[in-house]
N, C-alpha and C positions, 0 to 999 in steps of 0.2 A: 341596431348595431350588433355586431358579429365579433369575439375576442378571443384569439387564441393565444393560450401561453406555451411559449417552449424552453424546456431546460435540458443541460447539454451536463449526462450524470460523472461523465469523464471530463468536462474541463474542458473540450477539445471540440469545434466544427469542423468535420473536412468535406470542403468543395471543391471541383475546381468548377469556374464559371461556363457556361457554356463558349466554343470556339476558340479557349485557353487550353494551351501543352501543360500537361502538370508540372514540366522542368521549368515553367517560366515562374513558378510560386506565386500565384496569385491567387489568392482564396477568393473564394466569393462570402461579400456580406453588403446586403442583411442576405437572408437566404432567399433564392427567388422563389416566388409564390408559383412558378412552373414546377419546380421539384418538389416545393410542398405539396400541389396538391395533386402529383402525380405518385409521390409517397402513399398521400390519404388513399388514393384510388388500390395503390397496391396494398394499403393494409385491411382496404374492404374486399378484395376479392379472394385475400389470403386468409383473413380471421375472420369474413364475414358475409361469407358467397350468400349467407340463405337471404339476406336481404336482396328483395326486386329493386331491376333497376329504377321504375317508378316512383321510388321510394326514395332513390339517390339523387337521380339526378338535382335536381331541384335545387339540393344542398350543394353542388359543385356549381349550378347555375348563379348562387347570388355569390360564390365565392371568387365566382372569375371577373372580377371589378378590381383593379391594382388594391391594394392595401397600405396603410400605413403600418409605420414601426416604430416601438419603443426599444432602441439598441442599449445593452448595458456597456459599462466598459469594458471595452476587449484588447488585446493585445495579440500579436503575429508571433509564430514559432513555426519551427519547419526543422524536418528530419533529413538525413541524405542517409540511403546504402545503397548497397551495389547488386545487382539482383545479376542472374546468366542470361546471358544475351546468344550465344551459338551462333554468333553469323561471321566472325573469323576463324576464331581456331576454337575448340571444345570448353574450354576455362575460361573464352571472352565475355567481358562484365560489362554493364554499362549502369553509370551514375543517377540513380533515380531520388529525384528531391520529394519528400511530402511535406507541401504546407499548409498549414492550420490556423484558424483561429481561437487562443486560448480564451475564454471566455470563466467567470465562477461559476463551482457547480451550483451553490444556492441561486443563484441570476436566472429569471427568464428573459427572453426576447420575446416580446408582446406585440402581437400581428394583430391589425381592424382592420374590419371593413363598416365604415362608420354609415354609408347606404345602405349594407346588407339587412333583412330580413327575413328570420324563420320562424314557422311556426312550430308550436311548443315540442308535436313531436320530433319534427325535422331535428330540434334541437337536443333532441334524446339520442336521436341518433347519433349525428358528428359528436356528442362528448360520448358516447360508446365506440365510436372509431377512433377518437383522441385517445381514449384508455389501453387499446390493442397497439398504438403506436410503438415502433420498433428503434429505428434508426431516420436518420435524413441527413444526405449525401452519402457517403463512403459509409460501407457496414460497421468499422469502428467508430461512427460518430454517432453516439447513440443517443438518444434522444425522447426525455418523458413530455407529452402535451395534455393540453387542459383545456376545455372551454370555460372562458370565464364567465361569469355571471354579476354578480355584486361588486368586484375592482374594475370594472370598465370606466367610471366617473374618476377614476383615478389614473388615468393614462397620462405617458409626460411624453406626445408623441415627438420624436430628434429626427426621422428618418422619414421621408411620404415623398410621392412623384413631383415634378417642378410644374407648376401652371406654367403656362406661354405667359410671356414679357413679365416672366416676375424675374428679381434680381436675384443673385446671391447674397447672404450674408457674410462679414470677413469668417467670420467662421464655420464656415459651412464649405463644402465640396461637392461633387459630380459622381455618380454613379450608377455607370449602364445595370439595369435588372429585367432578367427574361421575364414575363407577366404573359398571361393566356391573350389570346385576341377572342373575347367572349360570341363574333360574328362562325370564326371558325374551329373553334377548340372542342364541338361537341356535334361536329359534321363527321362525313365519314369521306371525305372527296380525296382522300392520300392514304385509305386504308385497303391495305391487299385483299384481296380475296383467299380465303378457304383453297389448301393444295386439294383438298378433300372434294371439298364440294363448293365449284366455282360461285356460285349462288350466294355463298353463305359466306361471310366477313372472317376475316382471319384475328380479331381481336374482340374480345368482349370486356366492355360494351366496346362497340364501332366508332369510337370515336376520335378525332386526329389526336385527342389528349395521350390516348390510352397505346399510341404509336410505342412502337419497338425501337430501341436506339440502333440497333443493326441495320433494320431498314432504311432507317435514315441515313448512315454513314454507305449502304449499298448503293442510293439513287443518288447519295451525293448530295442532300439538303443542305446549306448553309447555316441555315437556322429550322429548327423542328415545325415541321406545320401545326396551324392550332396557336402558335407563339408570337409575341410582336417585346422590341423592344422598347423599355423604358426609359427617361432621364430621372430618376431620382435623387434628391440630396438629401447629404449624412451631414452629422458632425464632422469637421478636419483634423479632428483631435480624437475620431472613434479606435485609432488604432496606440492611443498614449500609454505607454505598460503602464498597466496600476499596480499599488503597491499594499504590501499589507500589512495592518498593525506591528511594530515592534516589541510590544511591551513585554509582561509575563506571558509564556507559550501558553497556547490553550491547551487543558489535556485534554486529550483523546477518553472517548467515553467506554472505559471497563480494558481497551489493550492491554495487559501487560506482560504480555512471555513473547518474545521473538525467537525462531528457533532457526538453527543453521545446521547443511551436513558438510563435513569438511572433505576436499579434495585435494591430494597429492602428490609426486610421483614419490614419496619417505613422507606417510604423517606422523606429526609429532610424537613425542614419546609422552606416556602420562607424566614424567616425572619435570617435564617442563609447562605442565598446568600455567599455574601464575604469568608467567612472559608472554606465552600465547594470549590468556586473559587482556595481559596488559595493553598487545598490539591491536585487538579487537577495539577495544574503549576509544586508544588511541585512533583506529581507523575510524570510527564512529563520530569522534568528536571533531576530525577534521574533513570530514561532511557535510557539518553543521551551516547553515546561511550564513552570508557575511556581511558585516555592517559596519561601511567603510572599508577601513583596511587593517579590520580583525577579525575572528571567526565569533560569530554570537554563542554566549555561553551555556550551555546546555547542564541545565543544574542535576537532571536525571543521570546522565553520563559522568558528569566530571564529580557528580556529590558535593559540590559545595553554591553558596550563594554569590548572587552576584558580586556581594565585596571579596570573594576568595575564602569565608568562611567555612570550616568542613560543618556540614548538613548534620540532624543527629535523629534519628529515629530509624533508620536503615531502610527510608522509604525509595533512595536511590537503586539506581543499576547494579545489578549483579551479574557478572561476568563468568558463566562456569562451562568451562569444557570438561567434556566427558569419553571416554573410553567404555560406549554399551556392547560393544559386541567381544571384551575380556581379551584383544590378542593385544593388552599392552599399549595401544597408541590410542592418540586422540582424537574419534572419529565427530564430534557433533559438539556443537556449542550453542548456550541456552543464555539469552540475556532477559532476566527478571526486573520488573519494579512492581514497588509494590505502589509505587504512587500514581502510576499508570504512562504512557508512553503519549507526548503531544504531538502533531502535525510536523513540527521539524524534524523531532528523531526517529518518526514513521519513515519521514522520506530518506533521512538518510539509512536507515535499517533497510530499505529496499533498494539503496544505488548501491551499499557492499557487494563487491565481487570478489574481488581477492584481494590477499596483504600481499606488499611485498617485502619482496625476501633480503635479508640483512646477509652480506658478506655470501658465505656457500652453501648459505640454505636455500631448502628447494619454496617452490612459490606455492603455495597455500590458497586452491578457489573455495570459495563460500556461497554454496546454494540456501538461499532463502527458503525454509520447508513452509512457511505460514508464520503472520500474526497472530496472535489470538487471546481470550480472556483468562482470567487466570486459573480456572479450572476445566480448560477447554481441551488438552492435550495433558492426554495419560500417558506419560511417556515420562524413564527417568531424565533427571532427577528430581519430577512433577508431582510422584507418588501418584494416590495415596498409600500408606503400607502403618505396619504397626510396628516391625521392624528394619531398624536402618542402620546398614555400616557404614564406615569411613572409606571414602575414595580415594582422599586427599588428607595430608596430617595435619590436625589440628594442632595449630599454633597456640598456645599459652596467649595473653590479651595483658599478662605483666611478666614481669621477674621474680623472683622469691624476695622475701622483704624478713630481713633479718633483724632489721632495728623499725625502733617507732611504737605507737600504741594500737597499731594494725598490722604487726610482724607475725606473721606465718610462723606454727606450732613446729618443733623439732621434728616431729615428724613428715611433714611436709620440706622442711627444709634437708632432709636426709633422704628423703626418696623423692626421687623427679617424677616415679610414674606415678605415684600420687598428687605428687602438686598439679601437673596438665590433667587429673583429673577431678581434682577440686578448683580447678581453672573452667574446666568442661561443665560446672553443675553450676557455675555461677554467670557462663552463658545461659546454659540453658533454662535458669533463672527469669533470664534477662529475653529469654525469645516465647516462652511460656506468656510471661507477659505481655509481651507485643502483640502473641496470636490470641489474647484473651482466652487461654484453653486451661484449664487446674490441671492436665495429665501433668502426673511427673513420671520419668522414662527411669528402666533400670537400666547403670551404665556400666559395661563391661568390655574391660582393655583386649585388644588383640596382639596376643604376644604370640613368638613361636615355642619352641620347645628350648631353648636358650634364656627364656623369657625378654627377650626381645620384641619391643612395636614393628611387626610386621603385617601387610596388608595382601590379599590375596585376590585377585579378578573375579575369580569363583564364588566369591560371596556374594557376588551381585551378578551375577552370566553364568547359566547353568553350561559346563561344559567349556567354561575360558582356557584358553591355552596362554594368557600371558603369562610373565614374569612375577612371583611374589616382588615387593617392593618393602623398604625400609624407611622411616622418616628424614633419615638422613640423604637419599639419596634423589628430593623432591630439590626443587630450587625453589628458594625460600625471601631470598632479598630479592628488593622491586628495585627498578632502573632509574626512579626520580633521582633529582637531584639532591632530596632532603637526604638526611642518612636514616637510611631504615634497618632497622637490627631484627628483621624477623629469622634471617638462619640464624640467629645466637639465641632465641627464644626458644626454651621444652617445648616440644612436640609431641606429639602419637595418635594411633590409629584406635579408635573404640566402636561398639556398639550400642543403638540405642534402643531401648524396646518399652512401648508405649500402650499402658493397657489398650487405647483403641486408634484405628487407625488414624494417622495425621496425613495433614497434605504437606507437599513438598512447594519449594526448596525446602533444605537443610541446609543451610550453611554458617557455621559459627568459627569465632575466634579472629586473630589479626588475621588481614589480608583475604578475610571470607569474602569479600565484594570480588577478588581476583578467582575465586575456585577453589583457595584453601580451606582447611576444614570442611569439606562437602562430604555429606551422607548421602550413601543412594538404598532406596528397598533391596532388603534383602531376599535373597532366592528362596529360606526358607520360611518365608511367608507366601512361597507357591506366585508370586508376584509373577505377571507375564505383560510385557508393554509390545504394544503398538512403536515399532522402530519408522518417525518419517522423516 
């Protein structure tokens, strides 16, 4: 017995069956053992010319006996665009359908040949041409194979040819499959001649397998020489969507920075950080799969638990737009977790394209730059650096507390730039410990010469031309419906400096999961990123 495994690493089979229009959406399945092992043929003469044919044929000879099939469950999907056609006027389109069958990428589809036999090297061979395997069908349908060995005693065959006068089962079905005709698929009675040298065959090996599809669509074949068709029966239910776990999402193993470049015809201005944050989360979470008729809740993005409780360890999503290239606006948006990104909110982090736009603002596209692990992309606000300023004004995380047996000292209560930055050490307290690291950073206010919290581009963009900015002129309240008082909460801008380099984010204080409070490396740590 003879077993091959196939797995399909994108999800996705595309066929169309032989003497099928592609506009008529018909996939082919199972896959016919014509394409298969006219594939194998092309993947030995592409990755494995130095083998004689003496040596192959043999292994194609016991493979040309129909095969059975172990089908997993699969489901039908199909694409439509419009590609240029030129045959009216210069802009004429015509409607081209791709259909596919979805299948899981962990699923093989398990091909026998339960008469086949080979000997031990023969069998060295085909799983050394299994392992060079490319694609089968359409170049996007990619495709890893295997010779199996030890799970063959475990086959659960759903799919094999129909004997003569055997019945159907009710649930069972009909389906035509192109199969070699093993009398002629390894003759050469339909293969051209050499333009070169009439003598000499124009295909190697010579065989009707090894035919060229041009030739056949030139002489007009109906069906390819070499080929005969099959009746085999499937399961009636091979095409039933299946569905997948609902429970807790699984996470994704080590993802967790997704990075965006933003595009606009006016992009945003830094000082609208937070809103933009907010419409990002929001686009993200209504993304999310749906189940029934509500959107499943995504505890990385929304930060809370399934009953609506807020989440506590800052392990959620972090939402931070950034201005790296200093002219002032918000060019790139970086969403972090630290708990890592599952299967749902990958796919919706890769269907973002654009927000849109509220009222007379301009529309907002969002190019995906990469997923990746968390120290995978050096790029701000990613670090690492030993020096960090503020981008964004650090929000105070309370109010001054005048009464009670934990009321803030007169002094604190008489200088506000003191309190935001005894507010600021008792974050960084509190992120210290998160990141298990004993640095403590020296902190130092950025004021101007008024002494006022002022923020400068040029602290982080050698050579920025934007705008200094003021804490005040950040927007600061979020758009929930709760009442949120972060514009009435002390603010400012500070630096942080850390005997040795830390990795990034930075972001502390209220509304840091929006971009508030964000530190990026500073320039005069020589700091130089990769912009992608």
């Amino acid at each position: 017995m003879v077993a091959v495994g196939l797995k399909f690493p994108a999800g996705r089979f595309h066929a169309t069956p032989w003497g099928r229009h592609v506009n008529e959406g018909a996939p082919e399945w199972p896959p016919s053992p014509w394409r298969f092992l006219r594939a194998l043929l092309a993947t030995w003469k592409m990755r494995a010319d130095y083998i004689s044919e003496d040596k192959i044929r043999p292994i194609f000879e016991a493979l040309a006996s129909p095969p059975s099939f172990q089908l997993p469950p699969a489901s039908l999907g199909h694409t439509r665009h419009y590609m240029r056609w030129y045959k009216k006027v210069p802009r004429d389109q015509t409607l081209v359908f791709d259909a596919f069958v979805c299948v899981e990428r962990d699923k093989e589809v398990l091909v026998s040949w339960p008469d086949a036999s080979l000997a031990p090297q023969e069998r060295t061979l085909l799983s050394g041409l299994l392992e060079r395997f490319g694609y089968l069908g359409r170049a996007e349908s990619w495709c890893e194979a295997r010779l199996l060995e030890d799970e063959t005693s475990h086959l659960s065959i759903n799919c094999c040819p129909l004997e003569r006068n055997e019945t159907l089962a009710p649930n069972q079905e009909i389906a035509r499959v192109l199969c070699l005709d093993p009398r002629k698929a390894f003759s050469a009675d339909h293969v051209r001649p050499s333009k070169a040298n009439k003598k000499r065959p124009a295909y190697d090996p010579a065989w009707n397998l090894a035919i060229e599809t041009a030739q056949i669509h030139t002489e007009k074949w109906s069906d390819p020489p070499g080929s005969r068709w099959m009746t085999y029966v499937r399961p009636s239910d091979c095409f039933h969507p299946f569905s997948k776990p609902t429970g807790k999402t699984e996470r994704n193993s080590g993802m967790k920075v997704a990075r965006y470049a933003l595009h606009s015809t006016v992009l945003p201005l830094t000082t609208t950080t937070l809103p933009l944050a907010e419409k990002v989360r929001g686009a993200l979470m209504g993304r999310m799969p749906k189940e029934a008729d509500r959107r499943r809740p995504s505890r990385i993005f929304s930060g809370k638990d399934a009953d609506g409780r807020p989440l506590v360890g800052h392990g959620h999503a972090y939402f931070l737009p950034t201005d790296e290239d200093g002219d002032g606006r918000l060019d790139h948006m970086t969403v972090f977790t630290k708990d890592g990104f599952g299967s749902d909110e990958l796919r919706a982090i890769d269907s973002l394209r654009v927000l849109k736009p509220r009222g007379d603002e301009p529309e907002i596209q969002l190019l995906l730059l990469g997923v990746a692990k968390e120290n995978q992309f050096q790029t701000p606000p990613l670090g690492p650096a030993k020096t960090w300023v503020s981008a964004t004004p650090f929000i105070a995380t309370r109010h001054p507390k005048k009464n009670g047996a934990r009321r803030d000292t007169v002094e604190l209560l008489h200088d506000p730039k003191k309190f935001v930055e005894a507010t600021l050490q008792e974050e960084l307290a509190r992120f210290i410990e998160r990141r298990n690291s004993g640095q403590i950073p020296r902190i130092e206010p950025c004021l101007d010469e008024a002494g006022v919290f002022r923020i400068r581009p040029s602290l982080w963009k050698q050579g920025a031309a934007g705008p200094s900015r003021r804490a005040i002129e950040f927007k600061r309240f979020r758009s929930r419906k709760s009442a949120d008082d972060g514009g009435r909460r002390l603010s400012g801008f500070f630096t942080l400096r850390f005997p040795k380099a830390v990795q990034g984010p930075i972001a502390l204080g209220h509304s840091s999961h929006f971009g508030m409070g964000l530190f990026l490396p500073a320039v005069t740590d020589g700091n130089e990123f990769t912009r992608y």
